[in-house]
MIMI-433095 format. One line per 5 residues: number of its first residue (from 1); their letters; for each residue x, y, z of C-alpha. Coordinates in Angstrom, 2 decimals. Each point is the difference from the previous one (the first is absolute). Example, Ala and Ser with C-alpha at 12.3 -4.5 7.8 and 13.67 -1.06 7.14 Angstrom:
1 = AS = 12.30:-4.50:7.80; 1.37:3.44:-0.66
***
This chain:
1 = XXXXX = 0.00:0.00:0.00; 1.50:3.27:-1.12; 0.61:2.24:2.98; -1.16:3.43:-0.67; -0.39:2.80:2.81
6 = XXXXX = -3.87:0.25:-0.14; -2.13:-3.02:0.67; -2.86:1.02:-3.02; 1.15:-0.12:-3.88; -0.63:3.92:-0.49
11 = XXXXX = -0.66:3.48:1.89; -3.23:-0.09:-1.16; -1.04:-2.91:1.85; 2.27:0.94:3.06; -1.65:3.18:0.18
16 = XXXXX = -3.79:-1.33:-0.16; 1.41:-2.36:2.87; 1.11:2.94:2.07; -3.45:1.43:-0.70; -1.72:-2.48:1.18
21 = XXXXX = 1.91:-0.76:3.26; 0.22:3.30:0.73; -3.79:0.20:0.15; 0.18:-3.47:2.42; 2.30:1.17:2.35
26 = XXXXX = -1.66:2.04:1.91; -2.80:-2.28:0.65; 2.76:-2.42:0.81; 1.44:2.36:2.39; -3.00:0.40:2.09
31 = XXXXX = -1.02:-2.97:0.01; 3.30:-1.29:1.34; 0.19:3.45:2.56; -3.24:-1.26:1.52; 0.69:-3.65:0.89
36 = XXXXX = 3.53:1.39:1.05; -1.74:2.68:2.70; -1.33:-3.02:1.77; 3.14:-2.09:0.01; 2.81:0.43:1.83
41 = XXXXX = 3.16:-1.61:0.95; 0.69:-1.32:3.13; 2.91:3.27:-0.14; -2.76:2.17:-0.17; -2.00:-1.19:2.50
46 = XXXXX = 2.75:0.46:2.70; 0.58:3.61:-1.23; -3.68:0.19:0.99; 0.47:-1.56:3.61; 3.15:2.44:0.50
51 = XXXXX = -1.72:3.38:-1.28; -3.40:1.42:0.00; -1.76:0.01:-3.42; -3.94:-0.05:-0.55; 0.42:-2.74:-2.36
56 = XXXXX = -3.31:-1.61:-0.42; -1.08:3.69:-0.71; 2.91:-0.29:-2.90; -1.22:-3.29:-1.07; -3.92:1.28:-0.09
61 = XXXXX = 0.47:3.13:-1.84; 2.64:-1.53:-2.47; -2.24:-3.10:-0.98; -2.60:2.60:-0.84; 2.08:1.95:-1.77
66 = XXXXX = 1.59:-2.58:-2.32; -3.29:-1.98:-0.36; -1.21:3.28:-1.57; 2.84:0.56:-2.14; -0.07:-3.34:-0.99
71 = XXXXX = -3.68:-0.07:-1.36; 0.57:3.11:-1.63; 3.24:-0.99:-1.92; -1.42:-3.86:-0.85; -1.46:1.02:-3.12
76 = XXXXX = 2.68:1.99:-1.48; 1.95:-3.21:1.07; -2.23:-1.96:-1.91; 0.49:2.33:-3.18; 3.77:-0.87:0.51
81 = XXXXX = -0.47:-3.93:0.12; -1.86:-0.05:-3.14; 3.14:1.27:-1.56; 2.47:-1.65:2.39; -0.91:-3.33:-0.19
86 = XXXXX = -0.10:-0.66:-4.10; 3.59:1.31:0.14; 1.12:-2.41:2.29; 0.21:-2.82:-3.32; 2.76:1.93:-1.45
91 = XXXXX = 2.13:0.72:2.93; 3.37:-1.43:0.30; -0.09:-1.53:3.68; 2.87:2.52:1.42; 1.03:3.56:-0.75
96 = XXXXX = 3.97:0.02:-0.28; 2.64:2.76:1.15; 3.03:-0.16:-1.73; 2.58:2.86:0.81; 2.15:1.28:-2.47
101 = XXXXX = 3.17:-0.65:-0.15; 3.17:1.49:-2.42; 2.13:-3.03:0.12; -0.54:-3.36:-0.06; 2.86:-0.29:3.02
106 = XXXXX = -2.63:1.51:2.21; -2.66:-2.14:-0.56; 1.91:-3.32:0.19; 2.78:-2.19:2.30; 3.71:0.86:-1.51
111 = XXXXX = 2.86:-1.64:1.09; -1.39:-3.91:0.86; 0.72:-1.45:-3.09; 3.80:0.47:0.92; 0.11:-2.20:2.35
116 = XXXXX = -3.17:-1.82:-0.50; -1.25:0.59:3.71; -2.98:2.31:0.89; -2.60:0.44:2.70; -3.94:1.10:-0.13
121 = XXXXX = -2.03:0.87:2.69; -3.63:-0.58:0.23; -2.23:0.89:2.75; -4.24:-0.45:0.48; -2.25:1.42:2.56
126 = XXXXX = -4.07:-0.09:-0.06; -1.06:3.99:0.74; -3.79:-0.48:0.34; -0.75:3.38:-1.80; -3.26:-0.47:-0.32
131 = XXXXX = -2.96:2.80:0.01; 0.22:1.69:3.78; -3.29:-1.31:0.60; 1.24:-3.63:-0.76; 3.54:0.02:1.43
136 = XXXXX = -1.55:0.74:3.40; -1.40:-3.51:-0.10; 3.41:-1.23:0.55; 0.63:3.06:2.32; 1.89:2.29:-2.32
141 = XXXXX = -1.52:3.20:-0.80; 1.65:3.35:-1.46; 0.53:-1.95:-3.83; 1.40:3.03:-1.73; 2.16:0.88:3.14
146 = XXXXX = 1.43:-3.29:-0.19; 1.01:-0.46:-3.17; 1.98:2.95:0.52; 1.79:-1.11:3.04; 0.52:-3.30:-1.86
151 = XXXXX = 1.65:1.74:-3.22; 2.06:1.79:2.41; 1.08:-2.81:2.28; 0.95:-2.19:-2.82; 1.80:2.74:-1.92
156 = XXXXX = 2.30:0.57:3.23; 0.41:-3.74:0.02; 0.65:-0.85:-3.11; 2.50:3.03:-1.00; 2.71:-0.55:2.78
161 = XXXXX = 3.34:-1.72:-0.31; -0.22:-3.83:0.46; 1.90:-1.05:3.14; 0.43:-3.19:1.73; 1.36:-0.14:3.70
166 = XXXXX = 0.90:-3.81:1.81; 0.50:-0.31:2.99; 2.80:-3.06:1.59; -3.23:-1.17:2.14; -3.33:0.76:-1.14
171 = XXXXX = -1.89:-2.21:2.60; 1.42:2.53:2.62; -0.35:3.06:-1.42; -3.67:-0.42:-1.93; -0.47:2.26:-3.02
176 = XXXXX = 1.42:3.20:0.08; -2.40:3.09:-1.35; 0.65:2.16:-2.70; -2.18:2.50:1.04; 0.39:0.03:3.85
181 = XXXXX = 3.59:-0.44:-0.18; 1.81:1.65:-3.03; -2.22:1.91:-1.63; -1.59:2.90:0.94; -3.88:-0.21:1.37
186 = XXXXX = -3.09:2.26:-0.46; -2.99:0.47:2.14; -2.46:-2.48:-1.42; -2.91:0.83:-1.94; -3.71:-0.34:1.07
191 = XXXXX = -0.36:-2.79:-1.65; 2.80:-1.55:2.39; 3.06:-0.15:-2.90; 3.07:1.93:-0.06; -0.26:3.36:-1.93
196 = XXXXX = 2.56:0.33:-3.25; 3.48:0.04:1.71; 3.34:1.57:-1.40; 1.18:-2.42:-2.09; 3.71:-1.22:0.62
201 = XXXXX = 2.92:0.07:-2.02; 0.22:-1.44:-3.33; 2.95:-2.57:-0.79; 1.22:0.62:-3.22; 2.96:-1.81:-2.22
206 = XXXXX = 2.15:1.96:-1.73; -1.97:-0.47:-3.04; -3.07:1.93:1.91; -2.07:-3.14:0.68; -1.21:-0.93:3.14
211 = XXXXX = 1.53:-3.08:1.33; -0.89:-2.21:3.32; 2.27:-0.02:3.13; 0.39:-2.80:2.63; 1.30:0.95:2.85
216 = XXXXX = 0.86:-2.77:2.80; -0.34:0.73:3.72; 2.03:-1.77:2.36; -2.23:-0.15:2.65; -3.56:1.15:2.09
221 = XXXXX = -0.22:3.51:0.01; 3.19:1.25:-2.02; -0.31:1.87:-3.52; 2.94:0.93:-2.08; 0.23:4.17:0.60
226 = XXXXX = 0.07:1.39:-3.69; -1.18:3.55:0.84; 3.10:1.05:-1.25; -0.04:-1.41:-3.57; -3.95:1.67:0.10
231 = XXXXX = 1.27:2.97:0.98; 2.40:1.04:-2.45; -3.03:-0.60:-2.63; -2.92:1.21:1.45; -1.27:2.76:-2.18
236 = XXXXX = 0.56:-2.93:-3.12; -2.89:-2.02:1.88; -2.28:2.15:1.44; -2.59:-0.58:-3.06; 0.97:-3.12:-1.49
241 = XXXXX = -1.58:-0.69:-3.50; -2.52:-2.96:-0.44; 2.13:-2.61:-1.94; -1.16:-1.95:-2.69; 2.75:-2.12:-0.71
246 = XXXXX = 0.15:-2.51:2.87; 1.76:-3.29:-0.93; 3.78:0.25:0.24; 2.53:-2.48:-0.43; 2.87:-0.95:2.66
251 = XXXXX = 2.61:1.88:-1.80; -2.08:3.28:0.02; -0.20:-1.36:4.01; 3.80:-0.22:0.20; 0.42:4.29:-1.40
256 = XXXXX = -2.31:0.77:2.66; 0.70:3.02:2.24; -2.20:-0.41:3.03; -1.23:3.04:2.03; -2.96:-1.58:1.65
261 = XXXXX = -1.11:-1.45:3.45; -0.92:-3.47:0.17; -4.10:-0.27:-0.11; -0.78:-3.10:1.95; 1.07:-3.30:1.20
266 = XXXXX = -0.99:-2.97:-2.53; -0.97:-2.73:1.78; 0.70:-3.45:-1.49; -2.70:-2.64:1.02; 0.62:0.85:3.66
271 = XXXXX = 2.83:-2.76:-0.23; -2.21:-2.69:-0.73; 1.33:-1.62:-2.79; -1.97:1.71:-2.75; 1.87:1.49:-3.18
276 = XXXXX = -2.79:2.54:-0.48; 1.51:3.35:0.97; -2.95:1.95:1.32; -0.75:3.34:2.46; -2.77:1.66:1.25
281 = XXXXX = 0.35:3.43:-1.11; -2.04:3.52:1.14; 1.41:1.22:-3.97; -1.16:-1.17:-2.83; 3.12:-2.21:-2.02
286 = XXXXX = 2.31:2.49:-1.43; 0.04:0.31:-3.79; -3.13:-2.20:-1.10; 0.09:-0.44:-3.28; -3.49:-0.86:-0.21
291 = XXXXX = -3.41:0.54:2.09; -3.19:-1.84:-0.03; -3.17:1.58:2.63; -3.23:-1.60:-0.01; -2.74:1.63:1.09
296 = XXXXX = 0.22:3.14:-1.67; -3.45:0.45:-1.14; -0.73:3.71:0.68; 0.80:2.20:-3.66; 1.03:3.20:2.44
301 = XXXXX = 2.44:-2.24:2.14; 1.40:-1.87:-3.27; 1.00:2.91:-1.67; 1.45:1.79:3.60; 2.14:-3.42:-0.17
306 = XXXXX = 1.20:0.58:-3.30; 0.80:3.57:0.56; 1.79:-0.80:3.23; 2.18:-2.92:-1.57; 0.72:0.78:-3.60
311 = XXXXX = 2.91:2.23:0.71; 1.63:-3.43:0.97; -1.78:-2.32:-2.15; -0.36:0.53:-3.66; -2.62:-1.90:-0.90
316 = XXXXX = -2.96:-0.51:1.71; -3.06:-2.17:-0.59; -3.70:0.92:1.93; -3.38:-0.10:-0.36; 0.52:-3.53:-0.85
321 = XXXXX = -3.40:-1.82:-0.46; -3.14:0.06:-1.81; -3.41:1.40:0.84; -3.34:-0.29:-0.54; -1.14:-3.15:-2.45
326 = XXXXX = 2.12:-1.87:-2.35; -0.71:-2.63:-2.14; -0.88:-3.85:1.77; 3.14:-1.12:1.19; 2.04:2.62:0.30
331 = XXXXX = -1.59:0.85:3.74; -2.61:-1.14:1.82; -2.04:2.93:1.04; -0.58:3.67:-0.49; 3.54:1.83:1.73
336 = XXXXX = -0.35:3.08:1.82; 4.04:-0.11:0.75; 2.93:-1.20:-2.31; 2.34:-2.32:1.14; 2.19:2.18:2.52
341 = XXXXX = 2.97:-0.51:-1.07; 2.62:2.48:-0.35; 3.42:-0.77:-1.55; 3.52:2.54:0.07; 2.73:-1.78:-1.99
346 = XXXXX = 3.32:2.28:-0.04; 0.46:-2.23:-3.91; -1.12:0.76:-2.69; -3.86:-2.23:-0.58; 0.24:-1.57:-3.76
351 = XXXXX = -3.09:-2.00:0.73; -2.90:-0.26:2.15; -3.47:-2.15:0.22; -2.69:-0.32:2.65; -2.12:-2.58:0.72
356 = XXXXX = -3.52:0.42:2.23; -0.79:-2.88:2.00; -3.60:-1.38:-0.90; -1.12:-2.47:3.21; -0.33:3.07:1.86
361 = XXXXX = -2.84:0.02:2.62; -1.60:1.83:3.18; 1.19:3.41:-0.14; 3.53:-0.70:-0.91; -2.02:-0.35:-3.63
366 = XXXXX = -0.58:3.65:0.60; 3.86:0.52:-1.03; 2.13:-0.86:-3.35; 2.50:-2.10:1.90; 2.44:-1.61:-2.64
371 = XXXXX = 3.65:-0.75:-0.83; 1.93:2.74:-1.63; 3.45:-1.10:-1.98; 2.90:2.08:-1.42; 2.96:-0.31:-1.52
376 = XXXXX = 2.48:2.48:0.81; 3.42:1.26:-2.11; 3.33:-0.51:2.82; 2.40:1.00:-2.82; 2.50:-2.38:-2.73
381 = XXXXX = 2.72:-2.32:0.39; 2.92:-0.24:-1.10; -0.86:-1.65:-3.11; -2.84:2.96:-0.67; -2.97:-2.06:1.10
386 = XXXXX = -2.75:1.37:1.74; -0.01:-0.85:4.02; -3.63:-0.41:1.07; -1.99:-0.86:3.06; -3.57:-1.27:0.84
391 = XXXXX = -1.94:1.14:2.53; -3.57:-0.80:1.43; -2.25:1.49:2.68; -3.20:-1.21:1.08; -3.08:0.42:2.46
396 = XXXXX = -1.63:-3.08:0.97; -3.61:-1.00:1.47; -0.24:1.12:3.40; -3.18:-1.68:1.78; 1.07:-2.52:2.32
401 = XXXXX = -0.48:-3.63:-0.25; -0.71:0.28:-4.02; 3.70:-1.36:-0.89; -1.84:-1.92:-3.22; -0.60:3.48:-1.55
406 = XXXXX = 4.28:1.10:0.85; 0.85:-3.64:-1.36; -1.73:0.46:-3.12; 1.12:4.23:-0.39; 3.94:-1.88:0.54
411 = XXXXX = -0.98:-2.18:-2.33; -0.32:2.54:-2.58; 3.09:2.16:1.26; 1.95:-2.98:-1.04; -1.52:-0.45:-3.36
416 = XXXXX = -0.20:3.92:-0.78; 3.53:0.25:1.33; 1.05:-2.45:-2.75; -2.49:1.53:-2.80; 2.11:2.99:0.63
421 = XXXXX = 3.88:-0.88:0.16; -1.06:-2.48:-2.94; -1.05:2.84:-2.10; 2.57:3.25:1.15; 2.89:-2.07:0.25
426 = XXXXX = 2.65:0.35:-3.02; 2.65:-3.24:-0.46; 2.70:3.78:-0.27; -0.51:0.83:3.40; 1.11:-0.86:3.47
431 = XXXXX = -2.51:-0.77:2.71; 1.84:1.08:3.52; -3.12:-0.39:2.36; -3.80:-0.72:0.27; -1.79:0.96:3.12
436 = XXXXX = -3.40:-0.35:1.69; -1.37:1.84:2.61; -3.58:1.32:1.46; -2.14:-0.17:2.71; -0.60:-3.72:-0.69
441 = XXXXX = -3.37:-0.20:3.33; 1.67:-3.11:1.22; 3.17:-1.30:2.30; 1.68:-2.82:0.06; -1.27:-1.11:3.50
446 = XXXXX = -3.63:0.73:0.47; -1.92:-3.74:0.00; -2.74:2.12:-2.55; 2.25:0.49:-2.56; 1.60:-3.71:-0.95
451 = XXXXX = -1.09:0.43:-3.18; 1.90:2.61:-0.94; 2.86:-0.60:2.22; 0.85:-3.45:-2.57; -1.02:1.83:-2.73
456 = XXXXX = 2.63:-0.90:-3.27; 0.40:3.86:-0.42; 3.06:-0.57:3.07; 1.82:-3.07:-1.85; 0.64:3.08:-3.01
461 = XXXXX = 0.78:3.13:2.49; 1.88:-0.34:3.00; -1.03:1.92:3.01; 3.00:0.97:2.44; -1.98:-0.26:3.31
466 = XXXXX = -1.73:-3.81:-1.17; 1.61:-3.21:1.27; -2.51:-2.13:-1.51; -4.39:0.15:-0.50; -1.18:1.28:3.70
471 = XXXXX = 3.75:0.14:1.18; 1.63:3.31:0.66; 3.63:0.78:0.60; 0.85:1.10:3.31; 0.33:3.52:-0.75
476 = XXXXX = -3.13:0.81:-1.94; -2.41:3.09:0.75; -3.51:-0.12:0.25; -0.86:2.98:-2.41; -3.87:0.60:0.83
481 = XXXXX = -0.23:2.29:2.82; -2.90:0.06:2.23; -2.09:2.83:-1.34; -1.90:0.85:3.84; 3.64:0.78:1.31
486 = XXXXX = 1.51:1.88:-2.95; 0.57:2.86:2.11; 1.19:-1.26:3.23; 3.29:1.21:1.53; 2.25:-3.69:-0.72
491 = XXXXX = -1.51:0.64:-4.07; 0.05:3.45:-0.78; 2.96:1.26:-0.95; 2.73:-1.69:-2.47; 2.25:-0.66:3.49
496 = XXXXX = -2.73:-1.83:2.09; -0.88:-1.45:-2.95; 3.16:-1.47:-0.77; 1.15:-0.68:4.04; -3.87:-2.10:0.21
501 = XXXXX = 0.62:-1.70:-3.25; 3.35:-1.42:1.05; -1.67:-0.97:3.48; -2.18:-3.51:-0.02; -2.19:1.21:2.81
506 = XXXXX = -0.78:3.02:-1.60; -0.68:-1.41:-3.42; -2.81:-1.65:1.78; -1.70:2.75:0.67; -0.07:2.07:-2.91
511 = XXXXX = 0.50:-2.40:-2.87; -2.99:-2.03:-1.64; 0.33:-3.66:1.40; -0.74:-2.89:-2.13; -3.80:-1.23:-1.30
516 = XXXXX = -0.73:-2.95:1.82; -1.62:-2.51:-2.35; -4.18:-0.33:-0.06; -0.95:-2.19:3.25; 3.44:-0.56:1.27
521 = XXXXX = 1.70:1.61:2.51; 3.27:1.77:-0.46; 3.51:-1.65:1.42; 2.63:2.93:-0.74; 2.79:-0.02:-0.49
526 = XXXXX = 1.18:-3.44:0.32; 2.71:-1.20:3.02; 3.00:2.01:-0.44; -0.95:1.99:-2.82; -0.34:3.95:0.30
531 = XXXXX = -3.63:1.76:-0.34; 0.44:1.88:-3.64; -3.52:0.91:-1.10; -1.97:1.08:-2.93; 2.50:0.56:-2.71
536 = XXXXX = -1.49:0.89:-3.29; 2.06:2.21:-1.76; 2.56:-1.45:-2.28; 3.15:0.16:-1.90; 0.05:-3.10:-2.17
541 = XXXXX = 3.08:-0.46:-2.71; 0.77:-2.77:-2.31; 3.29:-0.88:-1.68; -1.33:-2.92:-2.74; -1.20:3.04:-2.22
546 = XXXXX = 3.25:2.54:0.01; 3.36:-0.88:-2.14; 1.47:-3.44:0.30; 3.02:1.78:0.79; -1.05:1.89:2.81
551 = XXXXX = -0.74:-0.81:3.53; -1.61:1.80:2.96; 0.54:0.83:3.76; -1.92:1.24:2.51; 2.15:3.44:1.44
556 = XXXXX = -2.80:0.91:2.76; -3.42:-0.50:0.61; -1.73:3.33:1.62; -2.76:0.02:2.48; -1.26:4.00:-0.06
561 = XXXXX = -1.38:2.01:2.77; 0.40:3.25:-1.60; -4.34:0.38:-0.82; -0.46:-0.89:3.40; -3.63:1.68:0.66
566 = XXXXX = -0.03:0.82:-3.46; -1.47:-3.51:-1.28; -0.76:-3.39:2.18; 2.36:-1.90:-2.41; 3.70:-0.74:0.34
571 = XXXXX = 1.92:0.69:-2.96; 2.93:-2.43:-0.85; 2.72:0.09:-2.74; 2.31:-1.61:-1.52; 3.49:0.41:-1.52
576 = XXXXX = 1.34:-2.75:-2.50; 3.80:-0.01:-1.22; -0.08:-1.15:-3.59; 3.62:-1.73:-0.94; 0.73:-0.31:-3.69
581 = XXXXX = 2.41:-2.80:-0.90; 2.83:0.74:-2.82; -2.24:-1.60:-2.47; -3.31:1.84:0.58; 2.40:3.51:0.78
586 = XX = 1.47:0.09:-3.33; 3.41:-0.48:1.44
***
């Protein structure tokens, strides 16, 4: 499908669209203003306890206001659907940002095909923007407010230098913060996340790339001083520039000049035997080369997303989905909300399809939920072919106890998946990785979902935190918080966050335990295993489909508190190295 900017195949059509939703919103609005004024968070409600307000007054006068001004917008709204909904058969299912860019070095990875090594970050969090008056179902108000904050916090994240500290003896010492210990902290926010902080120095090679540094620490509670190496280039990183280019090979590594601080102690498995480097983190993964949110379904909050993040990412893919009715087969029902997903790929997108999910039922039928796959441009090898990489998001079924509807949607992931790759692959270029992620609405140790958990979908992707179907490793992270506590003291903030998500008694209060199976009582966790929770978001990769030449490794796996009161989802990424034998390198 070719990718042009505007999802309709002229102006004229795009502008009868805009028409017509412009005389919907409105309507829209106060209908969504009026459910909102007699919802409110849990947040809210404490505000209440601690202050004075004549709030059922509020919630009398504005219900009577916006029931008014909702009857006496509906039938200009219903002007606009006559000539919104026709249109709706020849939209493309996403609207694409692509950022200009006057060389082909800044859109693309230089420098890997050299030594045939590289590394790509991937990260994927669930935001739950939905309408105001919907998100406060899941006790999140303040939609447009959020996906603000969220733009922000991810921007800060993503854009800093990428650091790695050890430490001799992790088990001792615990995970060391890189906010509350080497970074500089803001008040947080009303919505209980840091506000934008200053961000730190940049690293930078010689060449001008940014590079990562891994700094060692002997021991508990001692950090390598390097204020003077900051000092003497301060005013040279007081407004560091978003990068683009963020794969670098070890030689680049090896010209390095470092003028940083180390960001935070990497914790490996807790000493436990695993080879999965992982952390919890209150930043989002430095340098993600590519971002898939779910949940994105508010217009307003998709585009404040894209204008937050495309100064780092180039190209940007939103308003994924389809609405109203398609043809039998393509969907299942009439959809009031696309798909909400929400894709920022740093590369270059050559190709792109979406897929709508047709079992849909209950009200998740309301929504376009679907599997959206690109192929994205990483740059040429040595021998001038194209690099490429796949990459798939999704948004699964969420009802519980309906796993035969999530078998049958991974089902067609794994067929669509193939449809696609089978069709935008080329025999001249050089596959270097293919991921899946999503908010998948199932773990791998709730009793309800043993369907899914054997599903064949896992015997093609590998999932970091999985030691077999129902088994997790000893280190995985429920990442479903408990939505009635969002805004309690041990969750609020990326910190407490982070110090309750590394602390097994504390995960039990504030993450989603398992689904016990219909008429059977739950036993969890089993004798000498810890208590993990509802982990549902996922970073899947799979090395059968990339170069024969070229194998993977897992650098870290990244548990992020950084949206903490922001969304009741964890986000979680994931950075692969990518090593190119002498064959596949050109060499």
């Amino acid at each position: 499908m070719a990718l042009r900017v505007s999802p309709f195949p002229n102006g004229f059509v795009a502008g009868v669209h805009a028409v017509g939703w412009a005389l919907i919103l409105p309507c829209f609005w106060f209908l969504d203003r009026l459910i909102a004024v007699c919802m409110s968070t849990t947040q809210e409600r404490t505000q209440r306890l601690e202050q004075c307000h004549l709030h059922p007054l509020k919630v009398f006068f504005g219900s009577v206001v916006f029931f008014l001004l909702f009857l006496i917008s509906a039938p200009f709204a219903f002007l606009g659907f006559l000539l919104w909904a026709p249109l709706q058969a020849c939209r493309r299912p996403f609207a694409y940002h692509r950022k200009a860019s006057s060389s082909l070095e800044k859109e693309t990875n230089q420098g890997f095909e050299l030594s045939g090594k590289a590394s790509f970050g991937f990260a994927t969090a669930n935001l739950c923007l939905l309408p105001d008056s919907l998100a406060r179902f899941n006790n999140l108000g303040h939609t447009q407010q959020r996906a603000t904050a969220i733009g922000q916090h991810i921007v800060q994240g993503v854009s800093r230098p990428h650091i790695r500290v050890f430490v001799d003896s992790p088990s001792s010492c615990g995970t060391l913060s890189p906010s509350s210990s080497l970074l500089p902290t803001a008040n947080p926010s009303v919505y209980g996340a840091t506000e934008s902080q200053a961000h730190p120095p940049v690293i930078e090679s010689l060449d001008g790339n940014s590079v990562e540094e891994e700094v060692t620490v002997p021991s508990c509670g001692h950090v390598p001083d390097t204020s003077c190496n900051d000092s003497e280039d301060s005013s040279a990183s007081e407004t560091p520039t978003p990068l683009i280019n963020t794969n670098h090979t070890s030689n680049q590594q090896e010209r390095a000049v470092h003028k940083g601080t180390p960001r935070a102690l990497h914790s490996r498995g807790m000493g436990q035997g695993d080879d999965v480097p992982w952390e919890v983190s209150s930043l989002f993964p430095a340098n993600v080369d590519i971002l898939c949110l779910a949940e994105v379904f508010d217009k307003r909050a998709a585009k404040k997303l894209k204008d937050a993040l495309r100064p780092l990412f180039g190209h940007i893919l939103y308003d994924v989905g389809i609405y109203a009715c398609h043809p039998p087969g393509c969907c299942s029902s009439f959809k009031f909300f696309n798909s909400g997903l929400f894709l920022a790929s740093r590369f270059p997108v050559l190709e792109a399809k979406y897929h709508c999910f047709p079992n849909g039922r209950g009200e998740d039928a309301l929504a376009a939920k679907g599997l959206l796959s690109v192929k994205v441009l990483i740059g040429q090898d040595q021998k001038r072919k194209e690099v490429v990489g796949f990459f798939n998001c999704t948004h699964l079924h969420a009802p519980e106890g309906e796993g035969e509807i999530r078998c049958e949607q991974l089902n067609m992931i794994t067929q669509w998946i193939g449809e696609f790759q089978a069709v935008s692959k080329r025999p001249e270029e050089v596959v270097v990785f293919d991921v899946l992620c999503g908010d998948f609405n199932f773990d791998n140790c709730s009793p309800d979902d043993g369907m899914e958990q054997k599903h064949a979908l896992f015997e093609l992707y590998s999932d970091p935190c999985r030691a077999g179907p129902g088994k997790e490793k000893s280190w995985a992270i429920g990442t479903l918080l408990e939505q009635p506590t969002l805004y309690e003291e041990h969750v609020r903030t990326p910190e407490n966050l982070q110090r309750t998500l590394e602390q097994e008694e504390l995960r039990k209060q504030f993450i989603s335990p398992p689904v016990p199976a219909v008429g059977c009582p739950l036993a969890y966790p089993d004798l000498g295993h810890p208590w993990v929770g509802r982990r549902i978001d996922y970073v899947l990769y799979r090395e059968s489909s990339i170069a024969e030449h070229c194998r993977t490794e897992i650098e870290e796996f990244t548990y992020v508190t950084q949206l903490a009161g922001l969304t009741d989802h964890i986000p979680v990424g994931l950075r692969l190295n990518v090593i190119m034998d002498s064959e596949c390198a050109g060499e």
